[in-house]
KEKOLPA-324839 format. One record per residue (C-alpha): residue number from 1; residue in one letter; z, y, x. Coordinates in steps of 0.5 Angstrom, whole numbers, always signed. Example, Ala and Ser with C-alpha at 12.3 -4.5 7.8 and 13.67 -1.06 7.14 Angstrom:
<atoms>
marvo = 1	rose = a	w = +16	v = -9	u = +25
marvo = 2	rose = s	w = +14	v = -2	u = +27
</atoms>
This chain:
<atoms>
marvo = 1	rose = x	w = +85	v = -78	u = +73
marvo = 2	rose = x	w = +84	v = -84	u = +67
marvo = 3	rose = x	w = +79	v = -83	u = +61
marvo = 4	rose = x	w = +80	v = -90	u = +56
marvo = 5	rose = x	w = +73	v = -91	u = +52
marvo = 6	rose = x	w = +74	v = -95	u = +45
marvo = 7	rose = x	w = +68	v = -98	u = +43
marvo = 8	rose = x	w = +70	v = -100	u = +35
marvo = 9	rose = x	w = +65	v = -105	u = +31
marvo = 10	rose = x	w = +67	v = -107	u = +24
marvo = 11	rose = x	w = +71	v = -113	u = +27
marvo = 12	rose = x	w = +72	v = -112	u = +34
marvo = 13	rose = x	w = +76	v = -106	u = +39
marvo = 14	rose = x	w = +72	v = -106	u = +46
marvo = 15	rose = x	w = +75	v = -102	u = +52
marvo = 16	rose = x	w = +74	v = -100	u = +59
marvo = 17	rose = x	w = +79	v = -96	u = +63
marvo = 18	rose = x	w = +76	v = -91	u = +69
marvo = 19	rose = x	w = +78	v = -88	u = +74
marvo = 20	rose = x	w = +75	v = -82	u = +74
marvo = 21	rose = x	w = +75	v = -79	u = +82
marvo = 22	rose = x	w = +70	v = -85	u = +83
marvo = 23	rose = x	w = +69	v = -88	u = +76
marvo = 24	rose = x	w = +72	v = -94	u = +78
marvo = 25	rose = x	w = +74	v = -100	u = +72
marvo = 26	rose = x	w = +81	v = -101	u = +72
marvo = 27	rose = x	w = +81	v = -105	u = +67
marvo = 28	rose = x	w = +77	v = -108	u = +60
marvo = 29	rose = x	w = +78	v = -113	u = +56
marvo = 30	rose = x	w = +77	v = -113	u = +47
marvo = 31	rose = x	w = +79	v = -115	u = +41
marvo = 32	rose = x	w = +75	v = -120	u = +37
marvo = 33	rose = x	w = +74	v = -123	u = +30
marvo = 34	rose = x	w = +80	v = -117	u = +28
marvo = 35	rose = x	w = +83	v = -119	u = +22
marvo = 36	rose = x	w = +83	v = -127	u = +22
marvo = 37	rose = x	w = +88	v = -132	u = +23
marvo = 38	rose = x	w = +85	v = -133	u = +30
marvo = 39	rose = x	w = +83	v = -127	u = +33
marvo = 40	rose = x	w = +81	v = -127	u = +41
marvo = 41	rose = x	w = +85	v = -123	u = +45
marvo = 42	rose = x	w = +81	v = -122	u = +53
marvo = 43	rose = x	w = +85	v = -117	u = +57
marvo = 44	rose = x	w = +83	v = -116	u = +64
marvo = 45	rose = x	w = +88	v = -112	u = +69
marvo = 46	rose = x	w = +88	v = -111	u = +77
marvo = 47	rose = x	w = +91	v = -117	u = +80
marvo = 48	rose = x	w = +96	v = -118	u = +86
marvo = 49	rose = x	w = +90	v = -116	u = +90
marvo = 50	rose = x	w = +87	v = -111	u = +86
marvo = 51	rose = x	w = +81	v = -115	u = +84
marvo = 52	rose = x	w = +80	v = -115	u = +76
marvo = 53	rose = x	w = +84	v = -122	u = +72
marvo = 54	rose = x	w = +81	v = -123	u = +66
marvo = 55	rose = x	w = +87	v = -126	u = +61
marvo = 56	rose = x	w = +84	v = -129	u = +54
marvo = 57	rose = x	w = +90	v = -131	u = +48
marvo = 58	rose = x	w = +88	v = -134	u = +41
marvo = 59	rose = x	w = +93	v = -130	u = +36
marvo = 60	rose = x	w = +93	v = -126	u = +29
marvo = 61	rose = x	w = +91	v = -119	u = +30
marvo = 62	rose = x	w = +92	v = -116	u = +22
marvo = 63	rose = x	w = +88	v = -110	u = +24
marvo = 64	rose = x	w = +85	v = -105	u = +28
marvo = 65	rose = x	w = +91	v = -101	u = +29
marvo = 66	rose = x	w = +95	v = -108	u = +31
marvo = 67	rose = x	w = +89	v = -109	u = +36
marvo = 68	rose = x	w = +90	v = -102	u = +40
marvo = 69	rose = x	w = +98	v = -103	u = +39
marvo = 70	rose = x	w = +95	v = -109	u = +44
marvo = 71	rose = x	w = +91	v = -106	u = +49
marvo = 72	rose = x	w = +95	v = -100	u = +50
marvo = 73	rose = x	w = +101	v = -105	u = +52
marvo = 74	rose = x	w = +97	v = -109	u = +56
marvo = 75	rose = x	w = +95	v = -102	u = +60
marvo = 76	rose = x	w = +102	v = -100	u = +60
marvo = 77	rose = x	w = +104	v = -107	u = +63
marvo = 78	rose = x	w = +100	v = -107	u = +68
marvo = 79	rose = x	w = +102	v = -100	u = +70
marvo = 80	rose = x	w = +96	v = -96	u = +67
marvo = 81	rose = x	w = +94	v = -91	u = +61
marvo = 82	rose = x	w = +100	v = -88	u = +62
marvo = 83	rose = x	w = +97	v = -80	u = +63
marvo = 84	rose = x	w = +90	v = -80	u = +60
marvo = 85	rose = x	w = +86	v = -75	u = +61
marvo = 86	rose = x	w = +83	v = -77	u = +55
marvo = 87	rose = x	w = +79	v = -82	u = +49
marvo = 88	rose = x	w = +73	v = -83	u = +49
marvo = 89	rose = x	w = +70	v = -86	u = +43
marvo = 90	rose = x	w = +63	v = -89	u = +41
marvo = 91	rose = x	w = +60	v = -86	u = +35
marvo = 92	rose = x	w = +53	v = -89	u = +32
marvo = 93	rose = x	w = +52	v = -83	u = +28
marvo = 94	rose = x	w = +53	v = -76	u = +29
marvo = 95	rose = x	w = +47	v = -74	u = +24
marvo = 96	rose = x	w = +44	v = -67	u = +25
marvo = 97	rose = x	w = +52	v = -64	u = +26
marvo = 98	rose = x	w = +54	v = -67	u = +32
marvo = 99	rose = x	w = +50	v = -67	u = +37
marvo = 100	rose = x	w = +53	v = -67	u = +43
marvo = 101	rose = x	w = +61	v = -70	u = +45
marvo = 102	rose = x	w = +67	v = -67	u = +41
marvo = 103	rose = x	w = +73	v = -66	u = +41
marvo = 104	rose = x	w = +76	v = -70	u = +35
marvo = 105	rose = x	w = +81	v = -66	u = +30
marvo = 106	rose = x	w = +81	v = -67	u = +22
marvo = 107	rose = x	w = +76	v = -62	u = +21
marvo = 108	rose = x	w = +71	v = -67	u = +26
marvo = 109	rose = x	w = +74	v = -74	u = +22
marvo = 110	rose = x	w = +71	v = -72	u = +16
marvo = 111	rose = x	w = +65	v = -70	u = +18
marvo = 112	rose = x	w = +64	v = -77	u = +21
marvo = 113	rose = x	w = +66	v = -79	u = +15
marvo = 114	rose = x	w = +60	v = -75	u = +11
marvo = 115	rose = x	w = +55	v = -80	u = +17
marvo = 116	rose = x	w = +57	v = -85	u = +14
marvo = 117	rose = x	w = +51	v = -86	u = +9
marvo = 118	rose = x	w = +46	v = -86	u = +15
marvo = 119	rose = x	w = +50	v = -92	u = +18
marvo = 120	rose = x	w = +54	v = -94	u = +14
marvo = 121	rose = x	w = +56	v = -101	u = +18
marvo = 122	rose = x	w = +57	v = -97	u = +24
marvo = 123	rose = x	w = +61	v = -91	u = +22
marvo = 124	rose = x	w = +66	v = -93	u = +19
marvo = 125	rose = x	w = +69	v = -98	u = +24
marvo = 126	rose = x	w = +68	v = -92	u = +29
marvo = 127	rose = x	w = +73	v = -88	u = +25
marvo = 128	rose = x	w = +77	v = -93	u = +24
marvo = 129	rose = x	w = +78	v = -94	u = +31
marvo = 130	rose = x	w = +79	v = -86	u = +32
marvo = 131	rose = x	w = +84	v = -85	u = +26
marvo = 132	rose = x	w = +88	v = -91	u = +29
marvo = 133	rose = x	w = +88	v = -88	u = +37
marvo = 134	rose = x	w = +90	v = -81	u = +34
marvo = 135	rose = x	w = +96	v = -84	u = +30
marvo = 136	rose = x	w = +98	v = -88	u = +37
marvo = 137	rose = x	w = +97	v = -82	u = +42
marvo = 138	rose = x	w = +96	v = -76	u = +39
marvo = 139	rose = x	w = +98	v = -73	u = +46
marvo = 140	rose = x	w = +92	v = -74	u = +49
marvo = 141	rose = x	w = +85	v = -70	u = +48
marvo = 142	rose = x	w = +80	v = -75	u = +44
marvo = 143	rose = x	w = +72	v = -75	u = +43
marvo = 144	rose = x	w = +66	v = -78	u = +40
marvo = 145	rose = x	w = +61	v = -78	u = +43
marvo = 146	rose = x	w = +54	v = -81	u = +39
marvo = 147	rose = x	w = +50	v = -84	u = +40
marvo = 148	rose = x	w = +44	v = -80	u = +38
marvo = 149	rose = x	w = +46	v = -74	u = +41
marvo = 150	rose = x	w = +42	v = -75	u = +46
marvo = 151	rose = x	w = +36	v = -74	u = +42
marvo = 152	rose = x	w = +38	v = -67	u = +39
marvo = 153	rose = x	w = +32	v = -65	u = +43
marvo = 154	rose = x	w = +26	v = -69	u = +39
marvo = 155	rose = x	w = +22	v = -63	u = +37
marvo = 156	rose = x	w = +20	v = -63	u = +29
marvo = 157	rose = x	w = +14	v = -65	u = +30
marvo = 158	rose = x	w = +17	v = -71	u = +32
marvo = 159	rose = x	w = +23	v = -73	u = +28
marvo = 160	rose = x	w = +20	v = -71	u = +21
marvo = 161	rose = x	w = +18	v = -76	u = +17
marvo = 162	rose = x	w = +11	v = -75	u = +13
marvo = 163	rose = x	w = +14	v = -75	u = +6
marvo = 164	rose = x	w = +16	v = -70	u = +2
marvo = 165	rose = x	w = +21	v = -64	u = +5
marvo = 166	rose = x	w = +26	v = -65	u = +0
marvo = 167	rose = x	w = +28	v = -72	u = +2
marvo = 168	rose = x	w = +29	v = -68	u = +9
marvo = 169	rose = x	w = +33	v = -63	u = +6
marvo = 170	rose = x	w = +37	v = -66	u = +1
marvo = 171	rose = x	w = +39	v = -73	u = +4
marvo = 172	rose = x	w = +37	v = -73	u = +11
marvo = 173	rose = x	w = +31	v = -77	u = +12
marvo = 174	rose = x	w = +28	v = -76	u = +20
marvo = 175	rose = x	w = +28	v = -80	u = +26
marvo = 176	rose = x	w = +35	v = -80	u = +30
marvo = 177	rose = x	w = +34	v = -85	u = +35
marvo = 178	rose = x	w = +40	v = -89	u = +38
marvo = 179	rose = x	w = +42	v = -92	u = +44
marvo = 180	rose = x	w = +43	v = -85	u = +47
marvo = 181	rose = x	w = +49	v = -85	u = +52
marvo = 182	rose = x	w = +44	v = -91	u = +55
marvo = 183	rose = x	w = +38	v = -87	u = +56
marvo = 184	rose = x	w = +42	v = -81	u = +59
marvo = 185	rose = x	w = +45	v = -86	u = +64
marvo = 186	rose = x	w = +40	v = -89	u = +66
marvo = 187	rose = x	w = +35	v = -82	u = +66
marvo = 188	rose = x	w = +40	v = -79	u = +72
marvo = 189	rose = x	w = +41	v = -84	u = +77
marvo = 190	rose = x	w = +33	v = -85	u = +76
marvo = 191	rose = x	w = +32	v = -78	u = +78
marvo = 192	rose = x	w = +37	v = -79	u = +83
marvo = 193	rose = x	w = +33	v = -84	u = +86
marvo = 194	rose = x	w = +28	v = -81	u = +86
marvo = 195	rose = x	w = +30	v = -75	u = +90
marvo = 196	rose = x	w = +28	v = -70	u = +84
marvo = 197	rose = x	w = +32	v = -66	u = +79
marvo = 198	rose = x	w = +34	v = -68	u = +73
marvo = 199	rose = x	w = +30	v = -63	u = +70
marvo = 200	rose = x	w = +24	v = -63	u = +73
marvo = 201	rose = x	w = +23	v = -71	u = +71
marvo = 202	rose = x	w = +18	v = -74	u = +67
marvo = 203	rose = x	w = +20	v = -82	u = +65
marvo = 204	rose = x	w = +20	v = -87	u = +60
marvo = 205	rose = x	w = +26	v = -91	u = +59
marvo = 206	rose = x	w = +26	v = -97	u = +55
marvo = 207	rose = x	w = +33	v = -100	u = +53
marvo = 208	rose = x	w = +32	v = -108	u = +52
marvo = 209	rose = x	w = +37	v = -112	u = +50
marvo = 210	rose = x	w = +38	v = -115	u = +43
marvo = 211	rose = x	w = +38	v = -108	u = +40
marvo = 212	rose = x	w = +31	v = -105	u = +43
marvo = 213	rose = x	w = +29	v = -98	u = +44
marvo = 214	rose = x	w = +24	v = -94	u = +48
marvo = 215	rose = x	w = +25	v = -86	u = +50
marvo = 216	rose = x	w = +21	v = -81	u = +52
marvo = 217	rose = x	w = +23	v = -76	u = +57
marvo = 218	rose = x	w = +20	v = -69	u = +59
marvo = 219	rose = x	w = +24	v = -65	u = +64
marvo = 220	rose = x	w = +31	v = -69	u = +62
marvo = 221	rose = x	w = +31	v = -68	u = +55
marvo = 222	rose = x	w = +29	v = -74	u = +50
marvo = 223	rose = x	w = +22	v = -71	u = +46
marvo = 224	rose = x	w = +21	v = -78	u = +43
marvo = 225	rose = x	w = +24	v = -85	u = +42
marvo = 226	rose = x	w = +23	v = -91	u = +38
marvo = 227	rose = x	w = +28	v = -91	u = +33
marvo = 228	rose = x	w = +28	v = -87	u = +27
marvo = 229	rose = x	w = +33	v = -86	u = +21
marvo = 230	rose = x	w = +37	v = -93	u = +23
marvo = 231	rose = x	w = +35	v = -98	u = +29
marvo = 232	rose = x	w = +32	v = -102	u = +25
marvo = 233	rose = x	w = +24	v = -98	u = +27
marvo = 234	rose = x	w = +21	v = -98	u = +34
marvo = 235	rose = x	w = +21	v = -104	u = +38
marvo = 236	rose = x	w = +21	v = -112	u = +36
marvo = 237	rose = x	w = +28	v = -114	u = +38
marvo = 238	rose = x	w = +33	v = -120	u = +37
marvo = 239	rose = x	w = +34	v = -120	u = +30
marvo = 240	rose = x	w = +30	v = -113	u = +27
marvo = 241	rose = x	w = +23	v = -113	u = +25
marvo = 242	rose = x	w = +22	v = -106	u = +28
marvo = 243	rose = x	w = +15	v = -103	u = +26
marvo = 244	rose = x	w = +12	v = -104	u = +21
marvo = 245	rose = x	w = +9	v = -103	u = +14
marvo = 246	rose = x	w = +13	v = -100	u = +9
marvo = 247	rose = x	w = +10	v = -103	u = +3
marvo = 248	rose = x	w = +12	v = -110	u = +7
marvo = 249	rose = x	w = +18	v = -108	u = +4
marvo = 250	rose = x	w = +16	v = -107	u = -4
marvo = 251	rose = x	w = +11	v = -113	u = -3
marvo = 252	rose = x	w = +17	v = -118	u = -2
marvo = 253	rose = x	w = +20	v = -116	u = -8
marvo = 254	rose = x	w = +14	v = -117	u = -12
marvo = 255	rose = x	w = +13	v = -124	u = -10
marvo = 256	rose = x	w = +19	v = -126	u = -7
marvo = 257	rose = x	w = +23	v = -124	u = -12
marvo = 258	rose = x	w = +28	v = -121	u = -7
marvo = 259	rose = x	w = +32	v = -114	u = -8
marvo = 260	rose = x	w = +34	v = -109	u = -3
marvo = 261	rose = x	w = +40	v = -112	u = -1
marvo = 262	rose = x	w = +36	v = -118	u = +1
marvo = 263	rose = x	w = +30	v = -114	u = +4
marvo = 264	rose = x	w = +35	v = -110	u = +8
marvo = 265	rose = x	w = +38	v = -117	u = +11
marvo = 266	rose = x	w = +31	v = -119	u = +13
marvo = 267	rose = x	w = +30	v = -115	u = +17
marvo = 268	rose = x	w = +36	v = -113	u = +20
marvo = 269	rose = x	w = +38	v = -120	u = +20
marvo = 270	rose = x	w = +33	v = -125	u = +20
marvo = 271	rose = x	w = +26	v = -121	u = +23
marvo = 272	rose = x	w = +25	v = -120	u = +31
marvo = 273	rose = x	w = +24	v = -126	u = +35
marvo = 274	rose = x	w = +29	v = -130	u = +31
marvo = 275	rose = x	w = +24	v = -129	u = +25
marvo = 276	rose = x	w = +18	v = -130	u = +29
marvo = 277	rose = x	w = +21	v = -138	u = +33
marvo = 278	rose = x	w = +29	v = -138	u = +31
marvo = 279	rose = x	w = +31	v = -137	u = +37
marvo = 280	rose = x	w = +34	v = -128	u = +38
marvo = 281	rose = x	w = +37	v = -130	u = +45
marvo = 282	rose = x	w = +31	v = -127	u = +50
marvo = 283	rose = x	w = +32	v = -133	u = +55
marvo = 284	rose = x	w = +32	v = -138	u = +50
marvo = 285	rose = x	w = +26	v = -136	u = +48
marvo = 286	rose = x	w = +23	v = -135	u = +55
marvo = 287	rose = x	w = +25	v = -142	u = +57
marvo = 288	rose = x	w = +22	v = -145	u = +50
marvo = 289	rose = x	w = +15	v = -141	u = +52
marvo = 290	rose = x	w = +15	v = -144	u = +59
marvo = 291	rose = x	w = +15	v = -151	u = +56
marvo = 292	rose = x	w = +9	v = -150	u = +52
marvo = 293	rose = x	w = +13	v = -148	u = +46
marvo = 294	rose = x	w = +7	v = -144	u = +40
marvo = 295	rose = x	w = +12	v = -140	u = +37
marvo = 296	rose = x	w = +16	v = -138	u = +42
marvo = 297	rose = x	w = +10	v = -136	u = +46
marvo = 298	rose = x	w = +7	v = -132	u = +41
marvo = 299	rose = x	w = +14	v = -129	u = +40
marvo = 300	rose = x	w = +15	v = -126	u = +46
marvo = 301	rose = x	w = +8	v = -124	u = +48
marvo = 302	rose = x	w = +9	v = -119	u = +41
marvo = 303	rose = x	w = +15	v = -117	u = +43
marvo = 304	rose = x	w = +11	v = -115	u = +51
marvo = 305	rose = x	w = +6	v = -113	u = +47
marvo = 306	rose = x	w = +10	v = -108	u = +42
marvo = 307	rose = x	w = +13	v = -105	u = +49
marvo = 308	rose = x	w = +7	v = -104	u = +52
marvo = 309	rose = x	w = +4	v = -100	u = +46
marvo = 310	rose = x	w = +10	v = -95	u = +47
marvo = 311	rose = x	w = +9	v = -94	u = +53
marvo = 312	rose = x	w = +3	v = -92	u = +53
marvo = 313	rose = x	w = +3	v = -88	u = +48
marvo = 314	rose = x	w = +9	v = -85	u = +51
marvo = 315	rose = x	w = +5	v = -84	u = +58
marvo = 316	rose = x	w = -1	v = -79	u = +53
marvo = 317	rose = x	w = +6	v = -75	u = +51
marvo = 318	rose = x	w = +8	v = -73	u = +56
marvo = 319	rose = x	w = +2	v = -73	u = +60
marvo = 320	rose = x	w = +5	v = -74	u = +67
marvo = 321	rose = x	w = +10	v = -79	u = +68
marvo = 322	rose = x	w = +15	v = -80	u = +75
marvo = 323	rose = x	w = +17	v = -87	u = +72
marvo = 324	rose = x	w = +18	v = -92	u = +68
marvo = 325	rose = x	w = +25	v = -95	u = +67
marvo = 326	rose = x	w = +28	v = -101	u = +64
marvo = 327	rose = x	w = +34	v = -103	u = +63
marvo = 328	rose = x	w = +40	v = -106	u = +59
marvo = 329	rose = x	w = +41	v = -114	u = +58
marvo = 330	rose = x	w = +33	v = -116	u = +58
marvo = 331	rose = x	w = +31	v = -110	u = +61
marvo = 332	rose = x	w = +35	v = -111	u = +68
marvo = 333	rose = x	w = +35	v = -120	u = +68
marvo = 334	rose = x	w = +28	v = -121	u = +65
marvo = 335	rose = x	w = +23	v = -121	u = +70
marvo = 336	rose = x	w = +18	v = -124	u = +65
marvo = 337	rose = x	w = +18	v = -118	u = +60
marvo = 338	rose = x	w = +17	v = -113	u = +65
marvo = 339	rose = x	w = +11	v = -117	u = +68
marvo = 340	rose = x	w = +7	v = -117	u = +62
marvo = 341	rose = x	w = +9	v = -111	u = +60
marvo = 342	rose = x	w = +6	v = -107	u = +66
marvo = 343	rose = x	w = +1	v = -111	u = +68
marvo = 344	rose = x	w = -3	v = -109	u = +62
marvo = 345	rose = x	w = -2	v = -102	u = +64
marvo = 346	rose = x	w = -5	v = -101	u = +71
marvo = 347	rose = x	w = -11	v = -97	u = +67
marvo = 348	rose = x	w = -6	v = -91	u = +67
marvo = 349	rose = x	w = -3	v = -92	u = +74
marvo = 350	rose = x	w = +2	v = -96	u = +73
marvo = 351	rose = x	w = +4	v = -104	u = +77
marvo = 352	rose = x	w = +9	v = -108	u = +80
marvo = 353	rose = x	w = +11	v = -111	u = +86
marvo = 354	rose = x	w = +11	v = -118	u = +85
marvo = 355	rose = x	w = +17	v = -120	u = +90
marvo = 356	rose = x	w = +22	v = -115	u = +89
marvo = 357	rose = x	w = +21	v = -115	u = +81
marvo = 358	rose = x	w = +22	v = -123	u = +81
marvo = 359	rose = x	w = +30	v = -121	u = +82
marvo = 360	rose = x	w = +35	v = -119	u = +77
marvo = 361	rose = x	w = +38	v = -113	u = +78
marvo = 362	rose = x	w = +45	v = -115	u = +78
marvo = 363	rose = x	w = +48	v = -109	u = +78
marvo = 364	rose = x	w = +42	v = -106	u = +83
marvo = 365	rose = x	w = +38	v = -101	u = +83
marvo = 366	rose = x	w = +31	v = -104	u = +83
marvo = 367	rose = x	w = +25	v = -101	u = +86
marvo = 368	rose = x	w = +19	v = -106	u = +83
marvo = 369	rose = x	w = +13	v = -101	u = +84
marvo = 370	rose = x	w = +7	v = -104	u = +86
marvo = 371	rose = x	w = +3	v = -102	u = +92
marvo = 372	rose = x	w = -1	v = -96	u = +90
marvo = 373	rose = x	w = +2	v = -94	u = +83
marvo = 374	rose = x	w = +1	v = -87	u = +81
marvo = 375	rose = x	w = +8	v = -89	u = +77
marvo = 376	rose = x	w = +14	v = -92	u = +79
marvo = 377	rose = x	w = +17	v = -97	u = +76
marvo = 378	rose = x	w = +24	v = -98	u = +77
marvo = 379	rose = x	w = +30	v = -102	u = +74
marvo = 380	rose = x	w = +36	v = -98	u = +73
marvo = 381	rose = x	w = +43	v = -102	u = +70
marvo = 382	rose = x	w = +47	v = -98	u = +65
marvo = 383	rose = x	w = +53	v = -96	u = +64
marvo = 384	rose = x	w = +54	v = -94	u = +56
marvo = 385	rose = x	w = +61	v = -93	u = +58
marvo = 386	rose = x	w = +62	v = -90	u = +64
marvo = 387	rose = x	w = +57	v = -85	u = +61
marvo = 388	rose = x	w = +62	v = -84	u = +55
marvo = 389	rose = x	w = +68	v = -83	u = +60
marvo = 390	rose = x	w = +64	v = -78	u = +63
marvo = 391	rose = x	w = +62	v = -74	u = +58
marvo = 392	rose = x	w = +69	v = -75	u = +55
marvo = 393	rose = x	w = +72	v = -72	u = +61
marvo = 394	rose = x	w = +67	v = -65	u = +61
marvo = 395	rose = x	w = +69	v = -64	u = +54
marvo = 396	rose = x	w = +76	v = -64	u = +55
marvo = 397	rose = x	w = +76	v = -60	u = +61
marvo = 398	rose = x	w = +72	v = -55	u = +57
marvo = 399	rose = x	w = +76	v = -55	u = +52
</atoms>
């Protein structure tokens, strides 16, 4: 039982194969910089072994169709793809309409295409890829799953922005968040581990790579998170300032003369750790902290600190909190972070196992809590695709 999840950027197709019986990688691989003379073209497909062999070619690939042409003849060499169950494609933004996994037809295409104001460099990649994958094999079941879906279950009090309703209303102005299919991977193997049902588990999840977000969880349903309208609010990440004053925004175009364009690209592009020490690599910026270097120093300690006040406020939310769980790229490899944000959090129950924390997950799950914890700490590795094809499968299979 194959499932194909795509994940399609702007100039990028993204792949991974399941098998569903054990959720088994069969094969992955990706298309980049689509549309220029010398595209990437990575494909990995079972060797003579079975293991996994990665094959890498420079050619011109004029278009995303062109790129899925290529994928699914890799697929089909390798004797795989034949008789899917089904498509899953990644969709950033499923606004107020979508919020949970849909099977995909006209009706949801044009729905998508109504998104694509919230997320307006997203969006459009991702119907690309689904207008694409339906004109190649429209004999398969497809589905979008969002990435916001996940957090259609923030109560009001906690979506709404405090400006005037009509905004809400007429242009729908709310916090979203992102980073879903993470957060609900992530909350079941942890509630998993901790021999508890889903639903009667409390946790706080915190997605750092160099996209961030932070999330709390009540009984298995996301009631707050960190990002808002757009991924830009929250966290201090790679490139994005996450919070801060909104008048920033009308003061930058006062004295530094910059108009909205400008402004976006600041803080999407130039701001967060790059903005603070030049560097948006979190490992680059560690080991320049390390050596002594000022601005690096000082930007990691705020992108620690920033995390900690979430987690914090996240533990008055809700109350009660079985674990906090850190995952993604920064999350499962940096040691580091998850000190600095722990340790000043002993105050609410919180604390690590130096020893164990001083590894990376490396695919593990890793129980870092320290001796006499009220709360664990856990590092959970994602697996944003395998919770697609998931959520893919039961879709279909639901019809």
């Amino acid at each position: 039982m194959e499932v194909l999840v795509l994940n399609s950027g702007s100039s990028s197709l993204k792949h991974q194969l399941f098998d569903m019986t054990d959720g088994r990688v069969l094969a992955s691989g990706l298309v980049e910089r689509i549309g220029e003379a010398e595209s990437r073209v990575v494909s990995r497909t079972p060797g003579a072994d079975g293991a996994l062999v990665e094959h890498t070619e420079t050619v011109a690939v004029a278009d995303h169709g062109a790129a899925l042409e290529r994928i699914v003849a890799a697929l089909a060499d390798a004797g795989l793809g034949r008789d899917l169950a089904g498509i899953g494609h990644r969709v950033v933004h499923g606004g107020e309409r979508f919020v949970a996994p849909t099977l995909i037809d006209a009706d949801v295409i044009a729905g998508i295409r109504d998104q694509v104001p919230l997320a307006p460099l997203h969006n459009p990649a991702n119907l690309a890829g689904i207008e694409d994958a339906l004109a190649l094999r429209p004999d398969v079941p497809q589905v979008a799953v969002f990435d916001t879906a996940f957090h259609r279950t923030l109560p009001e009090h906690a979506y709404r922005y405090a400006i005037p309703t009509t905004y809400y209303e007429e242009h729908g102005v709310r916090r979203y968040g992102f980073h879903g299919t993470s957060h609900a991977f992530v909350a079941k193997r942890a509630a998993d581990h901790l021999g508890r049902d889903l639903d009667t588990t409390n946790l706080i999840t915190a997605h750092l790579g160099n996209g961030a977000s932070i999330t709390a969880i009540e009984a298995g349903r996301s009631v707050d998170t960190s990002m808002g309208l757009t991924p830009l609010e929250g966290l201090v990440m790679g490139t994005r300032s996450g919070d801060l004053d909104p008048a920033v925004i009308f003061h930058l175009e006062r004295v530094a003369g910059l108009d909205s364009d400008a402004v976006d690209t600041v803080l999407n592009k130039q701001s967060g750790l790059k903005g603070l020490c030049g560097d948006n690599d979190l490992r680059t910026v560690e080991e320049r902290a390390a050596a002594g270097d000022a601005e690096a120093t000082l930007a990691l300690e705020l992108y620690a600190y920033r995390i900690r006040k979430y987690v914090g406020a996240y533990t008055a939310v809700l109350g009660r909190v079985d674990a906090l769980v850190f995952t993604a790229g920064v999350g499962e490899n940096s040691p580091v972070v998850r000190g600095m944000v722990v340790d000043g959090l002993t105050g609410l129950g919180y604390g690590l196992d130096a020893t164990v924390n001083d590894q990376r997950a490396e695919g593990r799950l890793l129980d870092v809590t320290g001796a006499g914890a009220a709360v664990r700490t856990l590092v959970v590795p994602t697996d944003e695709e395998l919770e697609i094809a998931e959520q893919t499968l039961a879709c279909v299979q639901q019809g």
